[in-house]
Structure formats: C-alpha cells, structure tokens
KETOR-763878 format. One record per atom (N, C-alpha, C): residue in three letters; x, y, z. Coordinates in steps of 0.02 Angstrom, whole numbers, padded with zeros to 5 digits, always signed. Atoms other than C-alpha are relative to their C-alpha. Example, Ala and Ser with C-alpha at 12.3 -4.5 7.8 and 13.67 -1.06 7.14 Angstrom:
2
ala+00045-00059+00000/ala+00615-00225+00390/ala+00045+00060+00000/ser-00042-00059-00003/ser+00684-00053+00357/ser-00039+00055+00037/
END
This chain:
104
unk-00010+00070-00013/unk-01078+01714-00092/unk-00021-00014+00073/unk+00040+00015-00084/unk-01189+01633+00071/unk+00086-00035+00001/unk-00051+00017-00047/unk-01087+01554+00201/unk-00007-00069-00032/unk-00001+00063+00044/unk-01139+01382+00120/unk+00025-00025-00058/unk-00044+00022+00056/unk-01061+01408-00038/unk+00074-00002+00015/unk-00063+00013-00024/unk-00905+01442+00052/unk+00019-00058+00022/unk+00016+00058-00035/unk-00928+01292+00130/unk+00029-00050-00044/unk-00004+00058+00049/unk-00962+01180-00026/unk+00061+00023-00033/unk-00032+00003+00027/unk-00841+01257-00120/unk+00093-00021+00027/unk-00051+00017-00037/unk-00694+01220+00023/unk-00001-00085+00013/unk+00024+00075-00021/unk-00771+01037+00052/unk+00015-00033-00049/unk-00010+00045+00056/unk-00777+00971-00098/unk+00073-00004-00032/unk-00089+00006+00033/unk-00606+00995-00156/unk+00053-00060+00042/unk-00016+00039-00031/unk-00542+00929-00034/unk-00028-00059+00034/unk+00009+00049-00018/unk-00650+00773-00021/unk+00021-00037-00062/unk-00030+00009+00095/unk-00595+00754-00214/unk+00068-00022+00014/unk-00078+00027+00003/unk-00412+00747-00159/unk+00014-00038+00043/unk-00009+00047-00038/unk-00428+00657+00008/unk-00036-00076-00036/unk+00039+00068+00062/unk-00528+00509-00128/unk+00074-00014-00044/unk-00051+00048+00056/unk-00373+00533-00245/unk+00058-00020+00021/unk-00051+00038-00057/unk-00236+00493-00111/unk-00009-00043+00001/unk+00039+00075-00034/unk-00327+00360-00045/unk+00007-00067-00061/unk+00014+00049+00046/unk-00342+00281-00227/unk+00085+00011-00018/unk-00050+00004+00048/unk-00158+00339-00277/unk+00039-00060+00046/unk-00042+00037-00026/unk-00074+00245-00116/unk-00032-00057-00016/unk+00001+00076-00009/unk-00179+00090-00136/unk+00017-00021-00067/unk-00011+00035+00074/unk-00129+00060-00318/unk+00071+00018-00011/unk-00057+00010+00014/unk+00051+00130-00316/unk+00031+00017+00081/unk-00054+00008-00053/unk+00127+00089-00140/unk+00053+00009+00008/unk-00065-00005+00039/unk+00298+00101-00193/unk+00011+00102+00004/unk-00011-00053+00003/unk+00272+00262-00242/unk-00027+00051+00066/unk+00022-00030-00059/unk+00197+00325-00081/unk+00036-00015+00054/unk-00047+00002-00052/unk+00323+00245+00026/unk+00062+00036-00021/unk-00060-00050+00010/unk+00455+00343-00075/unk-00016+00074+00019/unk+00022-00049-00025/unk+00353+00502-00066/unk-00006+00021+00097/unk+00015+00003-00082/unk+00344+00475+00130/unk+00070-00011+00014/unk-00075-00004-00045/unk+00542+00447+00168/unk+00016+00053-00030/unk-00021-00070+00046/unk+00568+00616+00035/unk-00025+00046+00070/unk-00001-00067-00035/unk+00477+00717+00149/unk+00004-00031+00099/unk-00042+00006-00102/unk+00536+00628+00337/unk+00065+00032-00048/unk-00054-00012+00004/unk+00698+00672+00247/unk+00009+00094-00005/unk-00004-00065+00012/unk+00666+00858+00211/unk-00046+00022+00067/unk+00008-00028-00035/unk+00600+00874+00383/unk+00048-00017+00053/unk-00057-00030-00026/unk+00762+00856+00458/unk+00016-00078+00039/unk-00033+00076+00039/unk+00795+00642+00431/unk-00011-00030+00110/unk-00021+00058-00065/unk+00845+00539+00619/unk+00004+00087+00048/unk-00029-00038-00062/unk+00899+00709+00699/unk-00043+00056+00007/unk+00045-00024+00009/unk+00727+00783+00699/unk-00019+00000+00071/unk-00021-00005-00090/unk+00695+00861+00878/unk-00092+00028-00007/unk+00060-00037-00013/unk+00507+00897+00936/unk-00053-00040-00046/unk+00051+00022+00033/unk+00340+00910+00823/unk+00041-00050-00069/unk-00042+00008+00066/unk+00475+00871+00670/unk+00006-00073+00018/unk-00016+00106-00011/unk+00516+00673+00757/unk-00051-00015+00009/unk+00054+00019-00013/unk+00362+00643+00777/unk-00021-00018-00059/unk+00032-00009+00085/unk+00299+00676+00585/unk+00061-00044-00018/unk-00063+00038+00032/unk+00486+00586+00534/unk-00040-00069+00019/unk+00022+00068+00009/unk+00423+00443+00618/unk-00055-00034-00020/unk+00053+00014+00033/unk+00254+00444+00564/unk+00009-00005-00067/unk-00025+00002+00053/unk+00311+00462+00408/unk+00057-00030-00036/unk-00033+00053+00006/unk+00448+00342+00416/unk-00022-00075-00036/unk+00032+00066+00044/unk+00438+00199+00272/unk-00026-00065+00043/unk+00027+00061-00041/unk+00349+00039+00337/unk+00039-00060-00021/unk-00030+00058-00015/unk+00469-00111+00357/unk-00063-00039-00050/unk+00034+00065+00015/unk+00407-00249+00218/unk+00031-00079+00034/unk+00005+00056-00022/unk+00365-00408+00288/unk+00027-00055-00026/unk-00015+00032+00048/unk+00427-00554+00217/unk+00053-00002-00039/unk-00045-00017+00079/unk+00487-00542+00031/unk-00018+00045-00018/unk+00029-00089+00031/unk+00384-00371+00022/unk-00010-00031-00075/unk+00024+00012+00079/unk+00286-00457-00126/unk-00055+00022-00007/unk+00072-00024+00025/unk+00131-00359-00079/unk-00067-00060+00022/unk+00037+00031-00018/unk+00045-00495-00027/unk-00028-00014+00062/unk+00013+00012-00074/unk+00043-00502+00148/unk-00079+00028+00032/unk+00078+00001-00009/unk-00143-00414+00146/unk-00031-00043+00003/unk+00036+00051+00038/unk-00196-00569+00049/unk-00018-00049+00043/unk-00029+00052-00046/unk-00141-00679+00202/unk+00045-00054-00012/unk-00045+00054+00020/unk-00003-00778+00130/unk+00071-00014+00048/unk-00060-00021-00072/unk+00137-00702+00253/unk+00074-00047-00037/unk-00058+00018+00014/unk+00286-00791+00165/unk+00030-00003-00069/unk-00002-00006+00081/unk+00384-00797+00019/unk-00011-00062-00031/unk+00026+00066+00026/unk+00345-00991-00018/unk-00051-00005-00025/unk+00086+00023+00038/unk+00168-00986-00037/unk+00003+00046-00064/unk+00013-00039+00069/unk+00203-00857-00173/unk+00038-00065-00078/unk-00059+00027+00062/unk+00310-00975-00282/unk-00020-00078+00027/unk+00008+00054-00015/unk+00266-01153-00206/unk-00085-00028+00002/unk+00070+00031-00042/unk+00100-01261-00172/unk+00037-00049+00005/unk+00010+00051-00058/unk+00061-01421-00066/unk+00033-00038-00064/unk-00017+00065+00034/unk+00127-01547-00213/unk+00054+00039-00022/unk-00052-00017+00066/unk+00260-01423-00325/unk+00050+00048+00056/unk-00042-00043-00021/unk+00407-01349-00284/unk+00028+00076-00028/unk-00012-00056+00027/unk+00467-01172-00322/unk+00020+00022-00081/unk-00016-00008+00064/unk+00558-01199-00484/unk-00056-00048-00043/unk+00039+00042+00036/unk+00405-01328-00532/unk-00067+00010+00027/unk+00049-00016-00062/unk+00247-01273-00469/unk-00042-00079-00035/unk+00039+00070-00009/unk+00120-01422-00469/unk-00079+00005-00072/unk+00039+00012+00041/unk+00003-01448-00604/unk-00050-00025+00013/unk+00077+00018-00033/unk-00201-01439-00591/unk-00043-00025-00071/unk+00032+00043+00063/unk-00288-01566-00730/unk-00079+00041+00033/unk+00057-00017+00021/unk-00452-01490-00767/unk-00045-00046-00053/unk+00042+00062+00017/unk-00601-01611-00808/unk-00059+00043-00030/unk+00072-00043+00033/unk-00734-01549-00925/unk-00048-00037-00011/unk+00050+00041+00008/unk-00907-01612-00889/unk-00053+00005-00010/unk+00083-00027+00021/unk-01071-01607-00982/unk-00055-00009+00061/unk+00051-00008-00039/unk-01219-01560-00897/unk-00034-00058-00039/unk+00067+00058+00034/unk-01369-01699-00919/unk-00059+00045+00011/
END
C-alpha cells in the first residue's frame, strides 16, 4: 500500500462523516443540542476545571431566541410574526383572496 492510498483511504472517511454531521445537525437540531449538553455533562458539567471548561462551554446548549421556533435564521426574530400578519391576529390569521386571470 503507497503512501497515497493511506492517505485516500484515511481522507475519505472522514470527509464522509464530517458531510454526515453537518447534514445530521442541520435537519435534527434538537437532537444535536441534546447530544452536546450529554457530553458537556460527562465531561465533568459547571465544575469542569482546565481543557474540560473550555469543551463544557463550547459545548454548552445554545440559548433559543425568542419562542425557539427555529425560525430565527429565516429573519423573523419573534414569536408574532410566526402566528400573526399585518391585518390578522394570532387566533385569526388574515385571509389572502386569490384572483385568477386569463392570459390574452
């Protein structure tokens, strides 16, 4: 085995799993902020002294914004715009009449 197959065969694996991270946190968040206070907690929680508080806090869950509805990427930043527009209120949201018009 050249030094290149060592290579590819160490690379690729791990560009395979750094790809399926990447796709598992952006589709189940939730589950990656639980996975991330599990292991600040099994590296020794608030009373973590040294390299160990460092990784706790890096690894400390991220404060949701808001109503934590996930949206705050989107730019909505509140929990109103999720449940309200400019005419309707929360329990009534506002109704959009759609006009159907032939082409000439």
């Amino acid at each position: 085995m050249s030094l290149y197959h060592a290579v590819e065969t160490l690379l690729v694996p791990l560009i395979v799993l750094a790809c399926a991270v990447s796709v598992a946190s952006r589709y189940a968040p939730r589950t990656r902020e639980r996975i991330k206070a599990g292991l600040a907690a099994r590296l020794g929680g608030q009373g973590a002294i040294g390299w160990r508080a460092r990784m706790v806090r890096w690894l400390a869950p991220q404060v949701a914004a808001g109503c934590a509805s996930g949206c705050d990427d989107g730019g909505c930043n509140t929990c109103a715009s999720n449940t309200a527009t400019a005419t309707g209120t929360p329990d009534q949201p506002a109704e959009q009449v759609i006009q159907l018009v032939r082409k000439r």
